[in-house]
CHARMM internal coordinates of N, CA and C (Angstrom, degrees):
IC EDIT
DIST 1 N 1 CA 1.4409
DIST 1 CA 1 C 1.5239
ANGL 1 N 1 CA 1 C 108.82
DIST 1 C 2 N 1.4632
ANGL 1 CA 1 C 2 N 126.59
DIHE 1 N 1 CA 1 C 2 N 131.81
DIST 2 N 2 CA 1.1861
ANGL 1 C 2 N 2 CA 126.25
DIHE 1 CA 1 C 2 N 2 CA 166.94
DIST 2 CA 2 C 1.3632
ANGL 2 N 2 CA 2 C 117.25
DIHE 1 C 2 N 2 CA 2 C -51.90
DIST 2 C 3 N 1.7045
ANGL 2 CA 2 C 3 N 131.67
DIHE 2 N 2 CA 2 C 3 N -42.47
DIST 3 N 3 CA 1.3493
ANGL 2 C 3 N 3 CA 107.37
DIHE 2 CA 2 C 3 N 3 CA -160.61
DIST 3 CA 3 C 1.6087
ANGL 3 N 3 CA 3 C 122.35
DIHE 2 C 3 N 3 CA 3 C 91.31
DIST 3 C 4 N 1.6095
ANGL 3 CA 3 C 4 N 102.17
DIHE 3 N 3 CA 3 C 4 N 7.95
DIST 4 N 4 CA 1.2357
ANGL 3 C 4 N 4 CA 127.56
DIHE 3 CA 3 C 4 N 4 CA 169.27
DIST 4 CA 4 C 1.5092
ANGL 4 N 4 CA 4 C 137.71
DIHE 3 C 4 N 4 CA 4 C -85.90
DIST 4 C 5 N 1.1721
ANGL 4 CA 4 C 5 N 143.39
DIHE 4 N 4 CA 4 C 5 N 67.79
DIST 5 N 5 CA 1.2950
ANGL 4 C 5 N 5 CA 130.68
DIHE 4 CA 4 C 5 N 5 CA -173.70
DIST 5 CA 5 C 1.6257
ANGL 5 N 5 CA 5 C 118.68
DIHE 4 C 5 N 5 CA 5 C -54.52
DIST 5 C 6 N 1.4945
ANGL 5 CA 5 C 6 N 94.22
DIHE 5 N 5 CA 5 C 6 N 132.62
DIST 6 N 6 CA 1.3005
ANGL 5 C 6 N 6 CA 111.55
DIHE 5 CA 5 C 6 N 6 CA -173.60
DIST 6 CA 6 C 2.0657
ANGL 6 N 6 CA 6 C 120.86
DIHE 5 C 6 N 6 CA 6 C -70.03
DIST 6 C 7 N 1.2293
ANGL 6 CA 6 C 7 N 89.06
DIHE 6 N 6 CA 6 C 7 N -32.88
DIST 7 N 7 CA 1.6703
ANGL 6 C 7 N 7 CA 108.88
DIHE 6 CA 6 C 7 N 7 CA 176.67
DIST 7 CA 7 C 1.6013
ANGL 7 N 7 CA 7 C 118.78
DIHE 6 C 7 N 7 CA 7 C -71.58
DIST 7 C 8 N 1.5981
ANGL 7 CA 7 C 8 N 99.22
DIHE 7 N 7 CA 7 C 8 N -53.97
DIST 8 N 8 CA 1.9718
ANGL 7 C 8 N 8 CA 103.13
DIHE 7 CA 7 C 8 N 8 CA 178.04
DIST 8 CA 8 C 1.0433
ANGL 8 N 8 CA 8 C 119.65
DIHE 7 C 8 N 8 CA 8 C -129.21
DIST 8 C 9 N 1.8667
ANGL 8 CA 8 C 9 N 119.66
DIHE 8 N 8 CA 8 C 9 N 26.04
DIST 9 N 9 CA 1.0538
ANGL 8 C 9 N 9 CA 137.05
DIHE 8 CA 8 C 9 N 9 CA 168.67
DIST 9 CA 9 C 1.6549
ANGL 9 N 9 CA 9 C 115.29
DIHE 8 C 9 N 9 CA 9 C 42.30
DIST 9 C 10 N 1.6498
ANGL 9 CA 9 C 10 N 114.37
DIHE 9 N 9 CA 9 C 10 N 42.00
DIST 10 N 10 CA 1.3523
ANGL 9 C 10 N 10 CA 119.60
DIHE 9 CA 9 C 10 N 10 CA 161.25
DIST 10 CA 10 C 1.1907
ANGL 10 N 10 CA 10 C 94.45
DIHE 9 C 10 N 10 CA 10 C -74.52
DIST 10 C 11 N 1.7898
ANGL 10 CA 10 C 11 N 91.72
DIHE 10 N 10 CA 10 C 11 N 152.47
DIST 11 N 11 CA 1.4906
ANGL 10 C 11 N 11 CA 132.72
DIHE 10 CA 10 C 11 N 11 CA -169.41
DIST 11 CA 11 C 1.4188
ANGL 11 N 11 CA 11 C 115.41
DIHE 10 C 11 N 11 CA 11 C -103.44
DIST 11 C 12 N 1.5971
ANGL 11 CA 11 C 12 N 139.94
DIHE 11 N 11 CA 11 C 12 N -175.04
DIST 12 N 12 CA 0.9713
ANGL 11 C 12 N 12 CA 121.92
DIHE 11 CA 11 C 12 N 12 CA 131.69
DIST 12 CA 12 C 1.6728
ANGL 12 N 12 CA 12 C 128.94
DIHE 11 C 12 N 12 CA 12 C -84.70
DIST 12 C 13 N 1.1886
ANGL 12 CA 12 C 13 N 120.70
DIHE 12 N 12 CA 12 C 13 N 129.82
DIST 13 N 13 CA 1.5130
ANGL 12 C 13 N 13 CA 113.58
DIHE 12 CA 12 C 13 N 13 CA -179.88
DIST 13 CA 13 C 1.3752
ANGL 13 N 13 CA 13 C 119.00
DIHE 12 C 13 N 13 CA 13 C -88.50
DIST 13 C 14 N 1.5595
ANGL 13 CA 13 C 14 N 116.50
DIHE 13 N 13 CA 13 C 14 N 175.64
DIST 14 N 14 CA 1.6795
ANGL 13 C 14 N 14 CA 113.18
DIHE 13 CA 13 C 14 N 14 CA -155.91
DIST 14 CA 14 C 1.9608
ANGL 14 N 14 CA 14 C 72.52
DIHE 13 C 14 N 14 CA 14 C -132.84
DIST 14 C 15 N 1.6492
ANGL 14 CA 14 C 15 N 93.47
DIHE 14 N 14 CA 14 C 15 N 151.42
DIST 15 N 15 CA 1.4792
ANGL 14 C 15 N 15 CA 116.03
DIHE 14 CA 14 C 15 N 15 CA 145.25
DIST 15 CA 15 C 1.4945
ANGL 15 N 15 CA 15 C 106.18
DIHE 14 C 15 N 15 CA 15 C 176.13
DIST 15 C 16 N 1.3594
ANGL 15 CA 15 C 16 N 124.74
DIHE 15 N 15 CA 15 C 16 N -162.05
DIST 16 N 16 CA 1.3611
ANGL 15 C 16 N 16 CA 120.65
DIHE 15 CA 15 C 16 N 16 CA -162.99
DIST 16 CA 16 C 1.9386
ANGL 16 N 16 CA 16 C 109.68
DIHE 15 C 16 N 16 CA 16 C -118.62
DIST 16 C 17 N 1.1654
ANGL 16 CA 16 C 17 N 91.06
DIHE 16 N 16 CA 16 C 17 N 177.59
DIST 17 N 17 CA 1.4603
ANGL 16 C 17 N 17 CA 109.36
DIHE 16 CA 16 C 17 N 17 CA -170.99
DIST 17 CA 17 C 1.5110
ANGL 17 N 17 CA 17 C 109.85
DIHE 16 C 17 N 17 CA 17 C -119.09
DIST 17 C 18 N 1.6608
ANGL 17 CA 17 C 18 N 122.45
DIHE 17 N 17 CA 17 C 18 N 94.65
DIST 18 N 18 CA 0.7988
ANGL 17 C 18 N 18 CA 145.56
DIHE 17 CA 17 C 18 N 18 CA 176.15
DIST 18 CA 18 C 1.5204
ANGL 18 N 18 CA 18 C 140.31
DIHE 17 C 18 N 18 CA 18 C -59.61
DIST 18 C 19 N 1.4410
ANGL 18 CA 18 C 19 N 123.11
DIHE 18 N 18 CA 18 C 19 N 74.91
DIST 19 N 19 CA 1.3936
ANGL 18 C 19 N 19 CA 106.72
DIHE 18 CA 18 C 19 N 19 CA -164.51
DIST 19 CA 19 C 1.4570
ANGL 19 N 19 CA 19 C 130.88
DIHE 18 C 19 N 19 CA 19 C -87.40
DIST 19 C 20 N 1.3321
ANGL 19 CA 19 C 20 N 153.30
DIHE 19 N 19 CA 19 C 20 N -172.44
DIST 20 N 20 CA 1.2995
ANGL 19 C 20 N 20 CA 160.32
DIHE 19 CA 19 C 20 N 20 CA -156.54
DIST 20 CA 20 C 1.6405
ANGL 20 N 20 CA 20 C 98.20
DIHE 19 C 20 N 20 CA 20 C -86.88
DIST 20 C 21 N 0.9914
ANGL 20 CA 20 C 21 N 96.01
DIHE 20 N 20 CA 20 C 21 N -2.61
DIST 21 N 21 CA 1.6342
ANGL 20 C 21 N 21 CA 89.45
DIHE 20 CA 20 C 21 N 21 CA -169.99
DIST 21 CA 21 C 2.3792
ANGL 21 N 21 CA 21 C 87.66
DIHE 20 C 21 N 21 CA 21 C -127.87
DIST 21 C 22 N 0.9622
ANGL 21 CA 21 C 22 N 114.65
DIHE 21 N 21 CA 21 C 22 N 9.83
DIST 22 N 22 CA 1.4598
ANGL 21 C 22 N 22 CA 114.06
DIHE 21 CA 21 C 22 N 22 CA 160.67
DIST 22 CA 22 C 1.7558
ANGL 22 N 22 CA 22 C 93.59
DIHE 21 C 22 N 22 CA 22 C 70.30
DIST 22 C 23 N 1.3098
ANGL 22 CA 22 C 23 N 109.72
DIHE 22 N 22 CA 22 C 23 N 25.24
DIST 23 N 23 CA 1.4210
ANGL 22 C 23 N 23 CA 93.62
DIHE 22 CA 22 C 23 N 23 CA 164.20
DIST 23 CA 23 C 1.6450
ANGL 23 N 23 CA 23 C 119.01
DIHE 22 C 23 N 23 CA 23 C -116.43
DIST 23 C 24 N 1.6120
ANGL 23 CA 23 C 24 N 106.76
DIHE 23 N 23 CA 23 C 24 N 140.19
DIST 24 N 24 CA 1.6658
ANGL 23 C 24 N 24 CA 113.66
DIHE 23 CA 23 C 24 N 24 CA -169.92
DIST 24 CA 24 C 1.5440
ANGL 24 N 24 CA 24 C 108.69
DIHE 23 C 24 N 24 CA 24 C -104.79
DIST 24 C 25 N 1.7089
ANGL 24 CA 24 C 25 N 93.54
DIHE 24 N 24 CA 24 C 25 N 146.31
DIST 25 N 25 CA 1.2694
ANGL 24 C 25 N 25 CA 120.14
DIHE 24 CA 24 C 25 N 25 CA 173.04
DIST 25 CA 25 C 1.4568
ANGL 25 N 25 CA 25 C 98.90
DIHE 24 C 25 N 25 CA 25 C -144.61
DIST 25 C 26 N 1.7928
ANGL 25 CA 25 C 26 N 91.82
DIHE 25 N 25 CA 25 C 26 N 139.62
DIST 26 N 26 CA 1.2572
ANGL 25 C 26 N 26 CA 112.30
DIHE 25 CA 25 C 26 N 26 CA -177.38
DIST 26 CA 26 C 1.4048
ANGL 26 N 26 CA 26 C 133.76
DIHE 25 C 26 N 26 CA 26 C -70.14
DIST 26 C 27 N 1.5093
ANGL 26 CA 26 C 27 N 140.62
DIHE 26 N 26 CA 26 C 27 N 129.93
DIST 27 N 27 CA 1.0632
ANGL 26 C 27 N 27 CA 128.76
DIHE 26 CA 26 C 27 N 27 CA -170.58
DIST 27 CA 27 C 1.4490
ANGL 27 N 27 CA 27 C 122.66
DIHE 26 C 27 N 27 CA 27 C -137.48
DIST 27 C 28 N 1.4035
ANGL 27 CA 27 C 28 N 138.46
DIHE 27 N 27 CA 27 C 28 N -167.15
DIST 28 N 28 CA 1.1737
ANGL 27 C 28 N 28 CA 136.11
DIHE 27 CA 27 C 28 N 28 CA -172.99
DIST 28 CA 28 C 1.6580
ANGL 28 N 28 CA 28 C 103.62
DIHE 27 C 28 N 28 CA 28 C -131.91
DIST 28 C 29 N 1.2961
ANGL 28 CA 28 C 29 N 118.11
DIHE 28 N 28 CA 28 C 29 N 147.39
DIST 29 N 29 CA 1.5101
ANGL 28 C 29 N 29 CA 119.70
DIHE 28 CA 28 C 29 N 29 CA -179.12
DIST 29 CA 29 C 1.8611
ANGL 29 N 29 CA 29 C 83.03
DIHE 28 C 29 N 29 CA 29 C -126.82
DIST 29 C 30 N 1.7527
ANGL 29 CA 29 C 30 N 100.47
DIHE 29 N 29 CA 29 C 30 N 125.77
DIST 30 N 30 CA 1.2172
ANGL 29 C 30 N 30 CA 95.62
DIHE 29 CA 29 C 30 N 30 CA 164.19
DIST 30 CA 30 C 1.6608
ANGL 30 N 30 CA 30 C 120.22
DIHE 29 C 30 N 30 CA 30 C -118.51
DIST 30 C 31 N 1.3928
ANGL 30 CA 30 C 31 N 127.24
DIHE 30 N 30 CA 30 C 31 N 175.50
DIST 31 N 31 CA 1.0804
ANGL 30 C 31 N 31 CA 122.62
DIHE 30 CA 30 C 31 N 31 CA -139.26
DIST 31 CA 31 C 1.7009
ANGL 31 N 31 CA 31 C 82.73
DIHE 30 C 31 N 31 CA 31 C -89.24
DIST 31 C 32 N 1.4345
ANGL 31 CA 31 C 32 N 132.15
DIHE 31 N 31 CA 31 C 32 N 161.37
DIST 32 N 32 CA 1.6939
ANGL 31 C 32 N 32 CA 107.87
DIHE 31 CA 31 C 32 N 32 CA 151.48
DIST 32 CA 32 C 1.6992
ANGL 32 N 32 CA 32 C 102.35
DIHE 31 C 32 N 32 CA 32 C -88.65
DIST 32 C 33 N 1.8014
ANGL 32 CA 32 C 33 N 104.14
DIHE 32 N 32 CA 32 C 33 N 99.72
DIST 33 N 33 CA 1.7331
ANGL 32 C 33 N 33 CA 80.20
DIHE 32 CA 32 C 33 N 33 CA 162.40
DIST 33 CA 33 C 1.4960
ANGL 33 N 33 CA 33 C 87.66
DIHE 32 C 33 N 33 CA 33 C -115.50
DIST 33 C 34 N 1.7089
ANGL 33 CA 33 C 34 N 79.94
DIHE 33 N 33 CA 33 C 34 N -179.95
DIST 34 N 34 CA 1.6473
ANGL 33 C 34 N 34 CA 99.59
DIHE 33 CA 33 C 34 N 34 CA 177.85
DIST 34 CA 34 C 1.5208
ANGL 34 N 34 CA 34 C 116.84
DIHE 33 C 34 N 34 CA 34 C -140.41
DIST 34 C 35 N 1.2485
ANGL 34 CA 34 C 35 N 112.92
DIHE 34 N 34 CA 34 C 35 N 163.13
DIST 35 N 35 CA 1.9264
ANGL 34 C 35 N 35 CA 121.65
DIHE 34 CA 34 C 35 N 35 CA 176.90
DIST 35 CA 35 C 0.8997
ANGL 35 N 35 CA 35 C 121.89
DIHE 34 C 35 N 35 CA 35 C -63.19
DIST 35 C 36 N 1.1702
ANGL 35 CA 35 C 36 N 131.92
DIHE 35 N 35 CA 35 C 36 N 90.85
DIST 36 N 36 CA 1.8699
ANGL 35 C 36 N 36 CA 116.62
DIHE 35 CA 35 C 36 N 36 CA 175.90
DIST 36 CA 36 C 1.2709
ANGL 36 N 36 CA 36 C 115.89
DIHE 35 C 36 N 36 CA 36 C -120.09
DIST 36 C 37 N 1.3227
ANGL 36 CA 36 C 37 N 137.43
DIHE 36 N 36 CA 36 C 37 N -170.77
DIST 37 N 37 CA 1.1686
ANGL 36 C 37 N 37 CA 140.31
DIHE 36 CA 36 C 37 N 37 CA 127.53
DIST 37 CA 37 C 1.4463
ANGL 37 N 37 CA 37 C 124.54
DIHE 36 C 37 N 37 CA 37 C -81.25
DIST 37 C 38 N 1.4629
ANGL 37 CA 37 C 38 N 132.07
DIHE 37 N 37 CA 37 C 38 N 134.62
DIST 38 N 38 CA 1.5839
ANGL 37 C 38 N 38 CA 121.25
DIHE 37 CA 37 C 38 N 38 CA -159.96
DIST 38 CA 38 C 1.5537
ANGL 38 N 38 CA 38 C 87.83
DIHE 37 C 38 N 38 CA 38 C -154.93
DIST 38 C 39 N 1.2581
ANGL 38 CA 38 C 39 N 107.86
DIHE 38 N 38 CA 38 C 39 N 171.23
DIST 39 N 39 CA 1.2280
ANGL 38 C 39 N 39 CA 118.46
DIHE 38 CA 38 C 39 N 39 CA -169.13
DIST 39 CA 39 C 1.9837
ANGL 39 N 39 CA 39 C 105.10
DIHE 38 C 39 N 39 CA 39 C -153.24
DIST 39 C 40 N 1.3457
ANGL 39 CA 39 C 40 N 127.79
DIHE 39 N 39 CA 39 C 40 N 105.37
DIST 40 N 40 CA 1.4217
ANGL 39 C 40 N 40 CA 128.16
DIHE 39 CA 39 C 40 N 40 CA 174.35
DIST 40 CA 40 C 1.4754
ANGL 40 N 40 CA 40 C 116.47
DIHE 39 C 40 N 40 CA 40 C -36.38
DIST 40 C 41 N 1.1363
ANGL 40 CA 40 C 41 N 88.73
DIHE 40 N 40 CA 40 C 41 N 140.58
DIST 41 N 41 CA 1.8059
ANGL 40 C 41 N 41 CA 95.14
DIHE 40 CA 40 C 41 N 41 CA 167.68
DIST 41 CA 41 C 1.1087
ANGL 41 N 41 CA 41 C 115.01
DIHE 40 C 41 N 41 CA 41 C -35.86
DIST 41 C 42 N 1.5888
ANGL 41 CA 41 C 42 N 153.15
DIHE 41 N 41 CA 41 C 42 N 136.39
DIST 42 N 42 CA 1.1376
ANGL 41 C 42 N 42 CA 152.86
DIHE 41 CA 41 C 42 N 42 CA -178.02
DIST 42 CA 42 C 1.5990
ANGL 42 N 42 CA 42 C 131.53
DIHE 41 C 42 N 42 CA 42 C 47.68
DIST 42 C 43 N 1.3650
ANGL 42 CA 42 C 43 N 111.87
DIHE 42 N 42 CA 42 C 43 N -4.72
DIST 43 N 43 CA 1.2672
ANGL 42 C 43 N 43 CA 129.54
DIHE 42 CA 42 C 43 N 43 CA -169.93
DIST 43 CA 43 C 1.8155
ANGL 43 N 43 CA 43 C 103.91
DIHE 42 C 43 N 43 CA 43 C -101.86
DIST 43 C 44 N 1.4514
ANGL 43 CA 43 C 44 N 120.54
DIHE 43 N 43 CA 43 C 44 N 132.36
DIST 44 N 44 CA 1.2591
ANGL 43 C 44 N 44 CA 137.41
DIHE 43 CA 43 C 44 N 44 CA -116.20
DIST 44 CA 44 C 2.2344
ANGL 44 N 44 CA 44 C 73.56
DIHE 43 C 44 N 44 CA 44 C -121.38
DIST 44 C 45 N 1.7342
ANGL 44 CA 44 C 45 N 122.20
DIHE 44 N 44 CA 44 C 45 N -39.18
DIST 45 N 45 CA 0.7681
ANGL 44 C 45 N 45 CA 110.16
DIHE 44 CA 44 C 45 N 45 CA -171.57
DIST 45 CA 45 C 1.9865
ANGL 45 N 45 CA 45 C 124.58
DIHE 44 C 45 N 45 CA 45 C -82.11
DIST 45 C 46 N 1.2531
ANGL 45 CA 45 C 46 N 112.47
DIHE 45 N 45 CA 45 C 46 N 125.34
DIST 46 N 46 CA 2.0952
ANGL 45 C 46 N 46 CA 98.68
DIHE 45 CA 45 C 46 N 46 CA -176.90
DIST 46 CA 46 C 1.8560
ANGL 46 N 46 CA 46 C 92.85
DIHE 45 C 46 N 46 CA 46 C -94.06
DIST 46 C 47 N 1.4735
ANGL 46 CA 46 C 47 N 81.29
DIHE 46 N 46 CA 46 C 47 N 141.10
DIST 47 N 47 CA 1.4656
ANGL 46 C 47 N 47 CA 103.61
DIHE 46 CA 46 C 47 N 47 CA 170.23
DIST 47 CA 47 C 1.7205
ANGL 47 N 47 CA 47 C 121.70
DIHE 46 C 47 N 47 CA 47 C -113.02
DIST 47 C 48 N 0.8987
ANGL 47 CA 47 C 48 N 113.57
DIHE 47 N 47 CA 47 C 48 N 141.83
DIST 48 N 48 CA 1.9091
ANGL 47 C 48 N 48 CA 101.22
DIHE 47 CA 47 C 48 N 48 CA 166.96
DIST 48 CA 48 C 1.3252
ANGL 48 N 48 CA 48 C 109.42
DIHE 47 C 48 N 48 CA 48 C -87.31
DIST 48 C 49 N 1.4446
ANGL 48 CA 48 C 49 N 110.25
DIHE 48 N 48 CA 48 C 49 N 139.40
DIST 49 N 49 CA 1.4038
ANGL 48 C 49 N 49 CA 110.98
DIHE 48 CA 48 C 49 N 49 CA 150.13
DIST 49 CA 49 C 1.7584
ANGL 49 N 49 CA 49 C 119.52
DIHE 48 C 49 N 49 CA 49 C 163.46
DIST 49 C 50 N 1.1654
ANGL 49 CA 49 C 50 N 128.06
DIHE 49 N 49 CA 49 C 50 N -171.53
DIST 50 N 50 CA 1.1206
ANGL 49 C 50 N 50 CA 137.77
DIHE 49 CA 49 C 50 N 50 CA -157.93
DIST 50 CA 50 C 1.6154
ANGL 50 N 50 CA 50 C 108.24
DIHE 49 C 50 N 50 CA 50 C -63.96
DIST 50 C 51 N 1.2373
ANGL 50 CA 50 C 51 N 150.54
DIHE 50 N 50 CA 50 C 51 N 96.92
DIST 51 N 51 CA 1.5010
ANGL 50 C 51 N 51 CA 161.76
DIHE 50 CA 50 C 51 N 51 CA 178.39
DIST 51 CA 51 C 1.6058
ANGL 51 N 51 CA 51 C 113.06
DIHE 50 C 51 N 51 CA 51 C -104.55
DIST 51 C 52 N 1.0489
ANGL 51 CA 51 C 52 N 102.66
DIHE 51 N 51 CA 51 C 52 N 117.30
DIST 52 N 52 CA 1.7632
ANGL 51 C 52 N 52 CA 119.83
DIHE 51 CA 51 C 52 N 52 CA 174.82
DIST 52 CA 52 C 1.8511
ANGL 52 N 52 CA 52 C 95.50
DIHE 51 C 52 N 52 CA 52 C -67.82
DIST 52 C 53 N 1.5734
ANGL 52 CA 52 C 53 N 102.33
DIHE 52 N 52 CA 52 C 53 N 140.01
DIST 53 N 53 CA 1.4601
ANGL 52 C 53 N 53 CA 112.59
DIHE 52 CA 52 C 53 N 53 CA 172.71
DIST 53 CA 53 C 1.6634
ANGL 53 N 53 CA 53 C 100.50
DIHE 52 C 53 N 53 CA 53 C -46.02
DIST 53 C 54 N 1.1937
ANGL 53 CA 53 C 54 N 114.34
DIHE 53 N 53 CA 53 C 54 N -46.31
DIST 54 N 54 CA 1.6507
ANGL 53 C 54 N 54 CA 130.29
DIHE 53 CA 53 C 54 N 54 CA -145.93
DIST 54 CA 54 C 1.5631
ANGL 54 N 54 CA 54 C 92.72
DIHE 53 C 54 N 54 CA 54 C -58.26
DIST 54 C 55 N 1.4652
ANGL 54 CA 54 C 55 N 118.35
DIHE 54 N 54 CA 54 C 55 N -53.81
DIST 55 N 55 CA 1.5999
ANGL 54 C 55 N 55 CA 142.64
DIHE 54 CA 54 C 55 N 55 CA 175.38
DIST 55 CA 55 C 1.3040
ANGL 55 N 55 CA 55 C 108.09
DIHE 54 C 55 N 55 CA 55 C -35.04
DIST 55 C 56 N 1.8183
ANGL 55 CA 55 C 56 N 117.73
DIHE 55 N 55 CA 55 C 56 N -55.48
DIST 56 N 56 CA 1.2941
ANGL 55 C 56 N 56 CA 124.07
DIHE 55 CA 55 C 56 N 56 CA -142.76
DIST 56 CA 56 C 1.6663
ANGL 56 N 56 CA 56 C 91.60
DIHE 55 C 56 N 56 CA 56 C -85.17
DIST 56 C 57 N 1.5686
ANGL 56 CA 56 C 57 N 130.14
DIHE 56 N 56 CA 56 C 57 N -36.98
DIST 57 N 57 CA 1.3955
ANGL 56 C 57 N 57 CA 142.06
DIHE 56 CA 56 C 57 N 57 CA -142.95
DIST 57 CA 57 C 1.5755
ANGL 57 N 57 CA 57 C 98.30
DIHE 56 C 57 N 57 CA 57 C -89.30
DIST 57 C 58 N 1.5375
ANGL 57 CA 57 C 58 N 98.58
DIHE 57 N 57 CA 57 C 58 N -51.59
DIST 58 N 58 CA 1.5612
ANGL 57 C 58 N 58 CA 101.76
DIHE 57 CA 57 C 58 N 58 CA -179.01
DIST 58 CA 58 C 1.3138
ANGL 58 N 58 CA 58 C 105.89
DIHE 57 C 58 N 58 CA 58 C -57.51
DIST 58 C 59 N 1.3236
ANGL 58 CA 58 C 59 N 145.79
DIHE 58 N 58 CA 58 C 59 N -58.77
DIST 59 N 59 CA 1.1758
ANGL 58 C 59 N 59 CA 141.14
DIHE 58 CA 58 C 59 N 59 CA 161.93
DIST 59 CA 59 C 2.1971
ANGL 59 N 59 CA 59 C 102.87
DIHE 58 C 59 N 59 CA 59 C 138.86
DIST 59 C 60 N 1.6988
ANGL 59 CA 59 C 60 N 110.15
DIHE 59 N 59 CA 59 C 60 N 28.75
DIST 60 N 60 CA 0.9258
ANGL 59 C 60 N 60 CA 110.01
DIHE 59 CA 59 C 60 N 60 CA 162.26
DIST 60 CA 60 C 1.8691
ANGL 60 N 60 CA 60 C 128.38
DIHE 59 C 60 N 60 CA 60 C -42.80
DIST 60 C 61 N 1.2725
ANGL 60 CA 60 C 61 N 100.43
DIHE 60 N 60 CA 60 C 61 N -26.61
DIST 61 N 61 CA 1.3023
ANGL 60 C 61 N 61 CA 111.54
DIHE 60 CA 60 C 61 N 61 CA -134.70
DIST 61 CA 61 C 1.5521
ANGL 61 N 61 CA 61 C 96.21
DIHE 60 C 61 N 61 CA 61 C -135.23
DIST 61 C 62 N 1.3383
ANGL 61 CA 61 C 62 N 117.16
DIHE 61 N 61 CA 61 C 62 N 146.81
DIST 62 N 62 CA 1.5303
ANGL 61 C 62 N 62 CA 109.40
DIHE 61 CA 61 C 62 N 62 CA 171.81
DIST 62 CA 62 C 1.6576
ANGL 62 N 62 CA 62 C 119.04
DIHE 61 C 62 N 62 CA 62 C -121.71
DIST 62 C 63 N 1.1146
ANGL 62 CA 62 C 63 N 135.48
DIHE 62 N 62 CA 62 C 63 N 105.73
DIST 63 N 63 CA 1.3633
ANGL 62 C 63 N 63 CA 127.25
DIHE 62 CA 62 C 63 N 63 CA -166.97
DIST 63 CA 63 C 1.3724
ANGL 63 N 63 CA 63 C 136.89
DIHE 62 C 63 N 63 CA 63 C -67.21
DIST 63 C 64 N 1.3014
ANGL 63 CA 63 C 64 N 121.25
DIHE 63 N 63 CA 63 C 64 N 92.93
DIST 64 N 64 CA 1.5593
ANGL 63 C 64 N 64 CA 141.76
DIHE 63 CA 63 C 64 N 64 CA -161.09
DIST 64 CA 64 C 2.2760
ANGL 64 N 64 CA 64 C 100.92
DIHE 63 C 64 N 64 CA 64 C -60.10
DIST 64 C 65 N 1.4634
ANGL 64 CA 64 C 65 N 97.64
DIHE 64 N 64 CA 64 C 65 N 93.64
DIST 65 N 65 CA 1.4553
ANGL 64 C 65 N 65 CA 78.07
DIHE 64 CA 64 C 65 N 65 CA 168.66
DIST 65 CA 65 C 1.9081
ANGL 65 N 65 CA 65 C 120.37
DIHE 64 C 65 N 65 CA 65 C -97.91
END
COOR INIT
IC SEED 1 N 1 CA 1 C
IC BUILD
């Protein structure tokens, strides 16, 4: 899985890992999405696919069970 949301097209982001002693290593921040079936606001067609929590809570999205 990419790690792609399908709704607001978050990414995964990059920055580093900071230790007590001020030394960096590089890392990855990934998005939490997940698999569902969902269906757009007003839109009649459900699709599967990758949805950020952030997507599902705000209420972009409607969840097809």
């Amino acid at each position: 899985m990419a790690n792609i949301c399908l709704v607001c097209d978050k990414r995964p982001g990059f920055g580093q890992n900071v230790s007590h002693a001020n030394n960096k290593t590089k890392r990855i921040f990934y998005p939490n999405v997940h698999k569902i079936n969902f269906r757009f606001k007003g839109q009649r067609s459900i699709k599967r696919g990758a949805v950020c929590t952030k997507c599902m809570k705000s209420g972009k999205i409607e969840k097809v069970i």
